[in-house]
N, C-alpha and C positions, 0 to 999 in steps of 0.2 A: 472233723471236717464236715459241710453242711453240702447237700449237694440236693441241687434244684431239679427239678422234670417238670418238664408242661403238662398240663391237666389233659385228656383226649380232648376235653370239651372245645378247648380254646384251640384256635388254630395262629400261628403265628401273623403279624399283625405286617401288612402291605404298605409300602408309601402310599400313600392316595396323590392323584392328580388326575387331570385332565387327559384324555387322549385326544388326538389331532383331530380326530371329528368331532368332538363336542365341541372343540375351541373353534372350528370352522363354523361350524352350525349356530353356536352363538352369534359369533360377529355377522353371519348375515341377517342374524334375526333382530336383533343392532341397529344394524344399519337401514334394514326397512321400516323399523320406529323409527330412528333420528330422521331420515327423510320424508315420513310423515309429520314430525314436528316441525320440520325443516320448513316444510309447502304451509303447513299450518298458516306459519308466523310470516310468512312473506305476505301470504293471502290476508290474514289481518289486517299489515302491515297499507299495503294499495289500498283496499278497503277503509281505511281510516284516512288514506291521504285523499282518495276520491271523494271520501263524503266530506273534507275540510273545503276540496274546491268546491264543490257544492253548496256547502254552508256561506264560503264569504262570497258568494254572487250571489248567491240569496240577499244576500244583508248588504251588499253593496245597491244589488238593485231595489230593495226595500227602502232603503234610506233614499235614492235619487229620484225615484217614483213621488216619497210623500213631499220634497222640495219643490220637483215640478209642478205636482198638486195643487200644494198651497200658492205658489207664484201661479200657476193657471188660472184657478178662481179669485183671484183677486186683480187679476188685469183689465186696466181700462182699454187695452187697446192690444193690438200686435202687428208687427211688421216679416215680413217674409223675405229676409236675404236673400236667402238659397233654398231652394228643397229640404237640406239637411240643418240650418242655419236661423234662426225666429229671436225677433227681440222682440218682449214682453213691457209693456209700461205698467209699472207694480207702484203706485202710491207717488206716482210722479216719478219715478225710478227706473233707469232702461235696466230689464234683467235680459243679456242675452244667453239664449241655447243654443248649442250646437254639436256636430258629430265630427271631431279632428280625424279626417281618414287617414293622414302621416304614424297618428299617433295612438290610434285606434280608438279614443276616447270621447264619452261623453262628457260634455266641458259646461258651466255654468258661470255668467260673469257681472259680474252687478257694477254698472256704471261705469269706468273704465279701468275697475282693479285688476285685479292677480284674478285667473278663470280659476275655478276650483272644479275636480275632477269629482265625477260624479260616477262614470259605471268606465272601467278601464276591460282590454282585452276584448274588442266588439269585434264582432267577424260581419254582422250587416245592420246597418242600421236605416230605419226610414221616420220621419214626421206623416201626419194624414192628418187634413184638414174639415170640416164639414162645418158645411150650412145650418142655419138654422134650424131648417125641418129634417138634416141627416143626411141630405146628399152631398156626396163626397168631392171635392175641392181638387180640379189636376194641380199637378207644381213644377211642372217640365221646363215651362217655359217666362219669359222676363213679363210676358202680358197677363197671363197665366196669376203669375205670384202676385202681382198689382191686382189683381181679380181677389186673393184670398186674403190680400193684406185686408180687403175693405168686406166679405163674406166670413170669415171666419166665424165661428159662434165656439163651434167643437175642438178638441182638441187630442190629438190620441198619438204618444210613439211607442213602436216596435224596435227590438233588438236585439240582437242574439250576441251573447258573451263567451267565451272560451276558454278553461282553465287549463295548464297541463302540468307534472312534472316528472323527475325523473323516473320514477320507478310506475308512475300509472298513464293508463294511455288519457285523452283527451274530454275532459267532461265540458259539454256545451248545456246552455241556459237560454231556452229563450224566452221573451218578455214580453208581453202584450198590453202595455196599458189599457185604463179604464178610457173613455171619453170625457174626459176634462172641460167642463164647458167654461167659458169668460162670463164669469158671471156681471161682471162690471161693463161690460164690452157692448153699447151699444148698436143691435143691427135687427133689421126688419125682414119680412117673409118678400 
């Protein structure tokens, strides 16, 4: 018959596990990473959405700026609807601009087709006219605009556009054009 004894050395061998406070003590420590991760990725998240609205009024209004541009300096003439409102004679060609305040958009129209949208989501928009030598054009009024239809030389609009969506608050842009002069536009001092 074989019979076994433990060694003094070795002592008999314990489940191992967890006790209740390490398994607490974990999970909260847990849980203040994952909510770090948590805030992380949402902050990223807005972050990337807000620099997207950012990026396409950038490039919306990059693109509508160099249109009005090139139809600026190439007009022989211009008339003044409204304050908000100018038809451009481009190569014999009415281009009309203008600022849709229903629809919030800056609109582009050549001749009497389909307008094409040019900077959408404007929260204020204004045209400014100027003279020859720089002094500035009122446009308030029906005499007024007959006055800029035949002074105009300069040319300059301002806009401010407004992005939003769900998860980031409100990114605004606003736009100051250069002074666009009619280069073709016959007028004197």
């Amino acid at each position: 018959m074989t019979t076994t004894t433990l060694s003094p050395t070795r002592k008999p061998r314990r489940l191992a596990g967890f006790t209740l406070a390490e398994v607490m003590i974990s999970a909260a420590i847990s849980s203040f990473i994952l909510a770090g991760v948590m805030s992380t990725f949402l902050f990223l998240g807005r972050s990337g959405a807000n620099i997207q609205n950012y990026t396409d009024m950038e490039s919306e209004a990059r693109k509508a700026l160099e249109i009005f541009a090139e139809d600026t300096r190439q007009a022989s003439s211009i008339t003044w609807n409204t304050k908000d409102d100018i038809t451009l004679t481009v190569n014999s060609v009415a281009v009309e601009y203008y600022y849709d305040s229903a629809t919030k958009k800056f609109l582009r129209k050549v001749g009497g087709g389909t307008p094409q949208s040019l900077v959408t989501k404007i929260t204020s928009f204004a045209f400014s006219a100027y003279t020859i030598t720089g002094a500035t054009l009122p446009l308030t009024s029906a005499a007024e605009l007959t006055t800029a239809t035949k002074s105009t030389k300069q040319l300059q609009v301002s806009l401010e556009a407004a992005r939003n969506s769900r998860t980031v608050a409100i990114a605004s842009n606003t736009l100051l054009s250069a002074r666009f002069i009619l280069r073709n536009k016959r007028v004197t001092a």
